[in-house]
C-alpha positions as CSV (number, residue, x, y, z in Angstrom):
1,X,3.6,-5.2,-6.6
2,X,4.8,-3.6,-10.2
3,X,3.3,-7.2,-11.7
4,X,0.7,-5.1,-13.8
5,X,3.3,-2.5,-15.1
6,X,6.0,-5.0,-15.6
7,X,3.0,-7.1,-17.8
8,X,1.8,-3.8,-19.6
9,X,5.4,-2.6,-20.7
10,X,6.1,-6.2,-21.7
11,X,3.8,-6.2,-23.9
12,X,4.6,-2.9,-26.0
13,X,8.1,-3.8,-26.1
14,X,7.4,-7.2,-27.7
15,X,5.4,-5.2,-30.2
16,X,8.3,-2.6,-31.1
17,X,10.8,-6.0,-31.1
18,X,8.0,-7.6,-34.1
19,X,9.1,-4.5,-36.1
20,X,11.4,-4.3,-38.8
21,X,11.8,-1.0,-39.1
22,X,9.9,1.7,-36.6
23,X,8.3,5.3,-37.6
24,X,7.5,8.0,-35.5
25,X,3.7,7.0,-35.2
26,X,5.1,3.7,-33.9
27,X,6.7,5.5,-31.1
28,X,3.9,7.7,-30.5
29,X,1.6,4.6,-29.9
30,X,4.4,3.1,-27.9
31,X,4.7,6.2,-25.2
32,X,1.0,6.3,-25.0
33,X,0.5,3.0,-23.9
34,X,3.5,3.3,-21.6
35,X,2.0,6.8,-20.6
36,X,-1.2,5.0,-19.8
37,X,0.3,1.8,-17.8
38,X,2.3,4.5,-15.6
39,X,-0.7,6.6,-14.9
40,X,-3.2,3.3,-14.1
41,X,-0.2,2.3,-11.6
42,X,-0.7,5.2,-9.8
43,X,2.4,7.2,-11.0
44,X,2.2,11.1,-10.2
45,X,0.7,12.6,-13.6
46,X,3.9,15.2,-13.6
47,X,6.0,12.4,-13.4
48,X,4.7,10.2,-16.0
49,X,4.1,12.8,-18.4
50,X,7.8,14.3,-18.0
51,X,9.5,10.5,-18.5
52,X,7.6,10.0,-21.5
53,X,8.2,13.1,-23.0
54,X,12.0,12.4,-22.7
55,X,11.7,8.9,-23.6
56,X,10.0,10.0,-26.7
57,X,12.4,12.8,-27.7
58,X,15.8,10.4,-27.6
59,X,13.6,7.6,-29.4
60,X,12.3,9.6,-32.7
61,X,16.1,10.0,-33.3
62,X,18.1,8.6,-36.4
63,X,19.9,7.0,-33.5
64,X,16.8,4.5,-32.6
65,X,14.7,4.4,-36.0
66,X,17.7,4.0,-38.2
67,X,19.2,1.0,-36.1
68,X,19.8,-2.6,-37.2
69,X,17.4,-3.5,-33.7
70,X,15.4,-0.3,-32.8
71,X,13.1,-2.4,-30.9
72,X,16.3,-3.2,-28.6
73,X,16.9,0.6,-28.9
74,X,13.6,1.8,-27.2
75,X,13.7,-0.3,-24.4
76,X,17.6,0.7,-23.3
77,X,16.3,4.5,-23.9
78,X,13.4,3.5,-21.8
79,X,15.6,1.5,-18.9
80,X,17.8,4.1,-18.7
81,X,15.1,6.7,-17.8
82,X,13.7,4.7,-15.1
83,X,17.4,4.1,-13.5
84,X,17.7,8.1,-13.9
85,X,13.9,8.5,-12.2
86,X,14.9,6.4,-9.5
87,X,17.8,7.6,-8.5
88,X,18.7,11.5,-9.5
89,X,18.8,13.3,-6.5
90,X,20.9,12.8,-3.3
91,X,23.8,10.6,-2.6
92,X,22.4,7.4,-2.1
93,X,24.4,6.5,1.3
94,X,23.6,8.1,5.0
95,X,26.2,9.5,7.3
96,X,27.1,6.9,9.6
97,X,30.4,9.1,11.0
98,X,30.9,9.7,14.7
99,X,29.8,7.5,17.7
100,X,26.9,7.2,17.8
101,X,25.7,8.0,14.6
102,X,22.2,9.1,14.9
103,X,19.3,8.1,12.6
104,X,15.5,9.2,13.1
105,X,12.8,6.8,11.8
106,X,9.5,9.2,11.0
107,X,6.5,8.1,9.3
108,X,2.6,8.1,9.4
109,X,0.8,5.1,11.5
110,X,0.4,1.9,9.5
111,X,3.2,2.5,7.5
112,X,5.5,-0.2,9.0
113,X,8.0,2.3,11.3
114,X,8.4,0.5,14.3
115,X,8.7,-3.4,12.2
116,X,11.5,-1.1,10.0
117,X,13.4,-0.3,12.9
118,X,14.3,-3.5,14.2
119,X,14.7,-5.0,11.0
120,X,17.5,-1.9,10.1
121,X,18.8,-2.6,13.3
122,X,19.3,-6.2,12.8
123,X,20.9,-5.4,9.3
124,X,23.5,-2.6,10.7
125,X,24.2,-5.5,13.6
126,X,24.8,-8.0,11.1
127,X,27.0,-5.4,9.2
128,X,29.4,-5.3,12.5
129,X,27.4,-2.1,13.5
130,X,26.6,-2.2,17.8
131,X,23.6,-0.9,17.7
132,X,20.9,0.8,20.3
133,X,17.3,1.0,19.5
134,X,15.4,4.0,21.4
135,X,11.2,3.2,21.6
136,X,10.2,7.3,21.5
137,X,6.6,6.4,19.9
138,X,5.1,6.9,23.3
139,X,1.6,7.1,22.7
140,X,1.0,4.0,20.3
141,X,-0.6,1.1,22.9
142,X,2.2,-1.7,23.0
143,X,4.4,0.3,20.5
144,X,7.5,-0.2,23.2
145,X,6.7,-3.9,23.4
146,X,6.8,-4.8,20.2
147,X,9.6,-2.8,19.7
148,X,11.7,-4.6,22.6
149,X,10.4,-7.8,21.5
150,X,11.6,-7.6,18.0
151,X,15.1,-5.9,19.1
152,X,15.1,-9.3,21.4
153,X,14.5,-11.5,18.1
154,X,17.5,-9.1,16.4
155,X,19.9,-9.2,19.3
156,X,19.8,-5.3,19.7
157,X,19.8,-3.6,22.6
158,X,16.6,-0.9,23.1
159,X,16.3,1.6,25.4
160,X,12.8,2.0,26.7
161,X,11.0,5.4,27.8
162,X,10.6,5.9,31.7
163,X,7.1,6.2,32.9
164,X,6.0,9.9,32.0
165,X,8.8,11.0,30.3
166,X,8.8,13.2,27.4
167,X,10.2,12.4,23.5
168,X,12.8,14.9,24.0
169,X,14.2,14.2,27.4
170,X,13.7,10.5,26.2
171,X,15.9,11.5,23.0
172,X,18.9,13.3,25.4
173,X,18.7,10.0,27.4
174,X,19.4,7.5,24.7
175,X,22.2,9.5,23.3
176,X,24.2,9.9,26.4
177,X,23.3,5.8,26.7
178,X,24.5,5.5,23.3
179,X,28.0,7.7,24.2
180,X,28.6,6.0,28.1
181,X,27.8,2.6,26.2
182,X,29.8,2.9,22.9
183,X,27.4,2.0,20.3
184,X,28.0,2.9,17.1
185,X,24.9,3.7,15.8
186,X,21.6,5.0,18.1
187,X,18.3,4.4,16.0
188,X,15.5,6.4,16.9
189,X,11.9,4.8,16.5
190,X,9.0,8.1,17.0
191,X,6.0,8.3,17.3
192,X,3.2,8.9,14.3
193,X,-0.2,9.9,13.3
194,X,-2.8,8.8,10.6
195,X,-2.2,12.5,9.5
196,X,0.3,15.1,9.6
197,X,-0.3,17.9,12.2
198,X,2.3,20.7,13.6
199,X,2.0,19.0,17.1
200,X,3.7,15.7,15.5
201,X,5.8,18.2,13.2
202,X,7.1,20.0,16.4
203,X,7.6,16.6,18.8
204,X,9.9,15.5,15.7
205,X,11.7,18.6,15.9
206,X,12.9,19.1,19.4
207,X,13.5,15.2,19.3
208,X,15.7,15.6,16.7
209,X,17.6,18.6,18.3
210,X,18.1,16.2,21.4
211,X,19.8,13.0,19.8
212,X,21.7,15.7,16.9
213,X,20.5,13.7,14.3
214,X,21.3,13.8,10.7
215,X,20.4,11.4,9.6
216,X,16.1,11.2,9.1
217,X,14.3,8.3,7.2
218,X,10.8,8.3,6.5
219,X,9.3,5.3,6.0
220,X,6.3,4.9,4.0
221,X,3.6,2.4,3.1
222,X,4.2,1.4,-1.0
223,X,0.8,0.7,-0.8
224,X,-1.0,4.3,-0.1
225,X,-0.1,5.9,-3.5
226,X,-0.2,9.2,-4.4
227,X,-0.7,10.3,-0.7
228,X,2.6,8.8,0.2
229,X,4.2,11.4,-2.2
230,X,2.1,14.2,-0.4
231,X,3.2,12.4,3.3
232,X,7.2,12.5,2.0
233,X,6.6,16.6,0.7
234,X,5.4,18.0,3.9
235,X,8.2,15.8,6.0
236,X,11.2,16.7,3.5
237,X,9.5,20.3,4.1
238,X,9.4,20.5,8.2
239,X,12.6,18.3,8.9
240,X,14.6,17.9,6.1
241,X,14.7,14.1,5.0
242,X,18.2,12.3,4.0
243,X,16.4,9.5,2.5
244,X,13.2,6.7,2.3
245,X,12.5,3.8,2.8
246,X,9.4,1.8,1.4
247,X,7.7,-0.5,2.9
248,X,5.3,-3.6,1.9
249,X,6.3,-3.6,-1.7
250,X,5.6,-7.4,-1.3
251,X,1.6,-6.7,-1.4
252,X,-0.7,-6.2,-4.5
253,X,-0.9,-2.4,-5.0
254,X,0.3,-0.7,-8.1
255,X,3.5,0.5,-6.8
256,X,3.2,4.5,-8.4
257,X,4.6,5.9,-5.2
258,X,8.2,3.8,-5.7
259,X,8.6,5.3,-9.3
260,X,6.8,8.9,-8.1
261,X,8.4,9.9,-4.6
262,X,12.3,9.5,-5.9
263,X,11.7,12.1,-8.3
264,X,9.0,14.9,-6.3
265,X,11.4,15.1,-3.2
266,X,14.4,14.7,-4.8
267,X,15.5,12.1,-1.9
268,X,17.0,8.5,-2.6
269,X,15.1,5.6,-1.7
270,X,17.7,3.7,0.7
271,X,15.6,0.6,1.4
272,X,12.7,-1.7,0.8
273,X,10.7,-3.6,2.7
274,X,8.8,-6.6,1.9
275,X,7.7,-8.7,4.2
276,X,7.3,-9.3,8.1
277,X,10.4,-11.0,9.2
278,X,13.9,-9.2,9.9
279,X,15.2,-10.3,7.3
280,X,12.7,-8.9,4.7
281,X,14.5,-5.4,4.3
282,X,17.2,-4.9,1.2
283,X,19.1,-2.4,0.0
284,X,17.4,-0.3,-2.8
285,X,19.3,-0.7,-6.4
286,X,17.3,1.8,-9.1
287,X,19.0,-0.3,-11.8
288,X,17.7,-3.6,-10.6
289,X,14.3,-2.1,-9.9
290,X,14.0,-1.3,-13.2
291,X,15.4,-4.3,-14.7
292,X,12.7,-5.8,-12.6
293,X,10.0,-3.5,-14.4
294,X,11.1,-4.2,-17.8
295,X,11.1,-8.2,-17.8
296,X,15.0,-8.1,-17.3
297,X,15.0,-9.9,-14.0
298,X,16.9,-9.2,-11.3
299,X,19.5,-12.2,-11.0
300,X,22.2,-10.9,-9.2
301,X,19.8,-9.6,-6.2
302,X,18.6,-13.5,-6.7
303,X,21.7,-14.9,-6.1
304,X,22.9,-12.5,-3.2
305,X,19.5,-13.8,-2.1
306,X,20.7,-17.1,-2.1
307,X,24.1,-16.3,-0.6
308,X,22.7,-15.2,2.3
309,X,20.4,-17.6,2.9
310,X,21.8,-20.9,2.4
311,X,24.0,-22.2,4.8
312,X,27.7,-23.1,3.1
313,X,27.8,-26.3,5.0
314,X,24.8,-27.6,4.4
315,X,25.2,-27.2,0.6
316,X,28.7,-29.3,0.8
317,X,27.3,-31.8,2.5
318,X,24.4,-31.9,-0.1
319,X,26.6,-32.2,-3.1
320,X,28.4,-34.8,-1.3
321,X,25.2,-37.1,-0.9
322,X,24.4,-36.2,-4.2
323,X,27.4,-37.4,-5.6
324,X,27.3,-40.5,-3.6
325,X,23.9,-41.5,-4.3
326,X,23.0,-41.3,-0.4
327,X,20.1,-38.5,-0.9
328,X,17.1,-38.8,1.7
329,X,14.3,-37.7,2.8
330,X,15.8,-36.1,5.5
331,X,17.8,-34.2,3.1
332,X,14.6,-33.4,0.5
333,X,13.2,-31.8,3.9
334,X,16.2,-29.7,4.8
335,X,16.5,-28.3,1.2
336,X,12.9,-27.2,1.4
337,X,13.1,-25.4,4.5
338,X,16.3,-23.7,2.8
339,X,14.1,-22.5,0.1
340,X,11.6,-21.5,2.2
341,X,13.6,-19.1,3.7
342,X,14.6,-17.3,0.4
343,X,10.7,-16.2,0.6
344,X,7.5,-16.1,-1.1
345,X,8.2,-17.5,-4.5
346,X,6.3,-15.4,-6.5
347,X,9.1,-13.1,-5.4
348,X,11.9,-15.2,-6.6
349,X,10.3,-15.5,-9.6
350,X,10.2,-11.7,-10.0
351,X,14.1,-11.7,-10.1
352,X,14.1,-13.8,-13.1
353,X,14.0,-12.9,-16.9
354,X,10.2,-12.8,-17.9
355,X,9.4,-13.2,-14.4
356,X,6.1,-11.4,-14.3
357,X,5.1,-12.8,-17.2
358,X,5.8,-16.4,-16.6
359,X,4.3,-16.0,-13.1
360,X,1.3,-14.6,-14.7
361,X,1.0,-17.5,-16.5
362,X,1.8,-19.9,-14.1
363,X,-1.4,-18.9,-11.8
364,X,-4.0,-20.6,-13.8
365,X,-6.8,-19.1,-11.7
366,X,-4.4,-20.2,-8.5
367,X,-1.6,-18.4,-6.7
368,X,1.4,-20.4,-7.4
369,X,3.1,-18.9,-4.5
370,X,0.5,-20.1,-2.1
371,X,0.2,-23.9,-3.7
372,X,4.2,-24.1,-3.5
373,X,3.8,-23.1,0.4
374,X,0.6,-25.3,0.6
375,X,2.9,-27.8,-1.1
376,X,5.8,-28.1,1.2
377,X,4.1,-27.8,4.7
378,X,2.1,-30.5,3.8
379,X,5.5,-32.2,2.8
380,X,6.9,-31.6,6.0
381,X,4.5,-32.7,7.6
382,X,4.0,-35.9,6.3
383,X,8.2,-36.8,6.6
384,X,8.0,-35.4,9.9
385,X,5.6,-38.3,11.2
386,X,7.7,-40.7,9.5
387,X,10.3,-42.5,11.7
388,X,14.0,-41.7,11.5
389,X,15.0,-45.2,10.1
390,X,11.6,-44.6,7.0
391,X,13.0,-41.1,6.4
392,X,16.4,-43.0,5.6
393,X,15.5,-45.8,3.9
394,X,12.4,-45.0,2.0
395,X,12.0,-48.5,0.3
396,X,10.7,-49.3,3.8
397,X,7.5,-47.3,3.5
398,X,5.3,-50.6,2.5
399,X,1.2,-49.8,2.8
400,X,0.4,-50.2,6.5
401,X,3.3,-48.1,6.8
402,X,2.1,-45.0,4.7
403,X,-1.7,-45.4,6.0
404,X,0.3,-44.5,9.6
405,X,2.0,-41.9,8.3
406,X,-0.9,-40.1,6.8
407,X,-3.1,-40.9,9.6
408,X,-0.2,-39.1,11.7
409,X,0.3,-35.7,9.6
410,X,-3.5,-35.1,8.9
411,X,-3.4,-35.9,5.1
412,X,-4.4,-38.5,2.5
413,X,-2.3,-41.9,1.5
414,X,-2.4,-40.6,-1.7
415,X,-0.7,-37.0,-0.8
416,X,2.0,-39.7,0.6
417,X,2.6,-41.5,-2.7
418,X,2.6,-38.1,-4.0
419,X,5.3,-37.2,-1.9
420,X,7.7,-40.2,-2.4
421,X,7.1,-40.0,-6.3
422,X,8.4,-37.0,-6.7
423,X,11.3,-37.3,-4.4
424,X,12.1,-40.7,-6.4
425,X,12.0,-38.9,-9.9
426,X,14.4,-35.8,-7.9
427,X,16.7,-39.1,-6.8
428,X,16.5,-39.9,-10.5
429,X,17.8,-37.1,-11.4
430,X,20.3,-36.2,-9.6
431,X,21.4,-39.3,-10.8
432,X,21.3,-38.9,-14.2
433,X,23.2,-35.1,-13.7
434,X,26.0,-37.6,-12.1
435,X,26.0,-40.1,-15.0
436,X,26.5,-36.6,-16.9
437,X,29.1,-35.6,-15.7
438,X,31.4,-38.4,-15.4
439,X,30.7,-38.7,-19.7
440,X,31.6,-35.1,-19.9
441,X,34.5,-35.5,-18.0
442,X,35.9,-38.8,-19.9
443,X,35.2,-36.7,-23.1
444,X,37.7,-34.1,-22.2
């Protein structure tokens, strides 16, 4: 999503790092052109003006044009403004005391509320939380079915309305459920609109008296822009919002609202969004966000990434073939379903230094991300229509052989060869990181 802004800043700061020495026109050129890529990615105007004008005031100091490496200088001053415009305000952690602990989802339609509450859900579960989803968006056709099917895919319980019952009574319901059943934490899915009105503002309200929340989230679409900062004033207004969570910051739009809504509500972002499965909601970190923005990468998000994702086991016994020389094709499948479930890899790429930029690059007039997924379900399928005995003992793929096996997954012979070259060159490989390491081992 912050692909252009993250390209746009890079630039300017690779400018100021050319510089031997920077003047004050240097810098006012500098915090135009950041000015500029803030306001074409949809920043509020207030907003972007106001961070400029305090980047520019700590970088026309001695301090910064003085300094052995004032390049280096601008672009700390500039990080640490976009850590302080992401995340000034309120505490960034909800009250989870007291059982149950009551949180209210609100939100507009389309903005990803109901997908949101089962993926929270699933995260608090898989925190040790017990959990019970409530499905109060009444009016939305299939809104209670999805729900339930997705708190089925979680392993959380939900609590369904009763034919003609009202968001209220439906409120007092779940939380005496939630008390009688000892859940720890009752999580409150309502009902939305494509715009605000007091009858949606007023259904909120009287739900929230019933389950004594105090906890209310509002989740918003990353992708509306400036309206989303208009949707998050009026809600902060009527019910008094604890803290946000965006939503599809995995798409293409310009991402203005992430840096814009922190600082006009003065509420913490506490989540992101970006993607479709349970598992595509993290923690928000303003620090790492704008590390992100600035070309930094994001590596330790990358590697909690990976932690999470890759089973330990799996990656033992892995090491263990490697170090034998018993890697097959079996194994080349397993390790790209494991990386496959780390996500698109245009994200991945994201979290490392020059990401953006080397992503950018990497396109060519193609998406990388969708020829690396082209790439390994093609892969898939061609070992999967191999026979166990071929998938372990390669050298046994002679020509009949691979005509059958292409035939079979609905590709060419030569997407086979393709295939089994590049898994010989990643057996060669490994190989050569084994020779490696024995030298460096003798050597010490």
């Amino acid at each position: 999503m912050f692909e252009a802004l993250a390209n746009t800043l890079t630039r300017v700061f690779e400018r100021l790092r050319g510089y031997g020495r920077l003047t004050e026109p240097n810098i006012r050129e500098a915090m135009r052109e950041i000015r500029m890529a803030l306001l074409e990615a949809d920043v509020n105007y207030a907003v972007a003006r106001d961070f400029v004008a305090r980047v520019s005031e700590q970088c026309v100091g001695e301090q910064v044009l003085e300094s052995i490496t004032p390049g280096q200088q601008v672009v700390k001053r500039v990080h640490d403004e976009l850590v302080k415009l992401l995340s000034e305000g309120a505490p960034r952690a909800l009250d989870l005391g007291g059982r149950p602990a009551t949180v209210m989802l609100v939100g507009l339609h389309g903005s990803g509320k109901t997908t949101t509450a089962a993926k929270l859900a699933a995260l608090w579960k898989n925190e040790g939380r017990r959990v019970l989803l409530a499905a109060a968006d009444i009016r939305r056709p299939a809104a209670v079915e999805q729900l339930t099917l997705l708190g089925r895919q979680g392993g959380v319980d939900v609590l369904p309305p009763h034919p003609g019952e009202a968001v209220p009574a439906l409120g007092a319901r779940a939380l005496e459920t939630a008390r009688t059943g000892l859940y720890d934490t009752l999580l409150v899915d309502t009902g939305g609109r494509f715009q605000i009105d007091a009858e949606l503002v007023q259904e909120l309200k009287d739900l929230q008296a019933a389950v004594n929340s105090r906890n209310i989230l509002l989740v918003v679409d990353a992708a509306i822009g400036q309206e989303s900062v208009h949707v998050a004033e009026v809600f902060h207004k009527d019910l008094g919002l604890t803290g946000l969570i965006l939503t599809k910051l995995d798409g293409d739009a310009r991402g203005g609202a992430a840096l814009s809504i922190q600082a006009v509500t003065r509420c913490p972002i506490l989540y992101t969004g970006t993607g479709e499965k349970l598992a595509n909601l993290e923690p928000f970190h303003p620090e790492r966000m704008a590390s992100r923005l600035l070309g930094m990468g994001d590596v330790v998000s990358l590697v909690e990434k990976v932690q999470a994702t890759v089973d330990a086991r799996q990656a033992e016994e892995m090491e263990r073939k490697l170090r034998t020389n018993r890697l097959d094709l079996e194994d080349f499948l397993e390790q790209m379903g494991q990386f496959r479930k780390l996500g698109p890899i245009e994200n991945l790429l994201e979290m490392l230094p020059m990401g953006s930029k080397g992503l950018a690059q990497a396109k060519d007039g193609q998406n990388a991300g969708r020829d690396f997924e082209q790439f390994t379900r093609r892969a898939e399928a061609i070992i999967r229509s191999m026979t166990p005995q071929e998938r372990r003992r390669p050298e046994l793929l002679n020509a009949s052989r691979r005509r059958r096996i292409a035939k079979g997954s609905g590709t060419q012979v030569s997407d086979v060869n393709d295939l089994l070259r590049q898994f010989e060159q990643a057996r060669k490989m490994a190989k050569r990181m084994r020779e490696l390491q024995k030298r460096l081992q003798k050597s010490r």
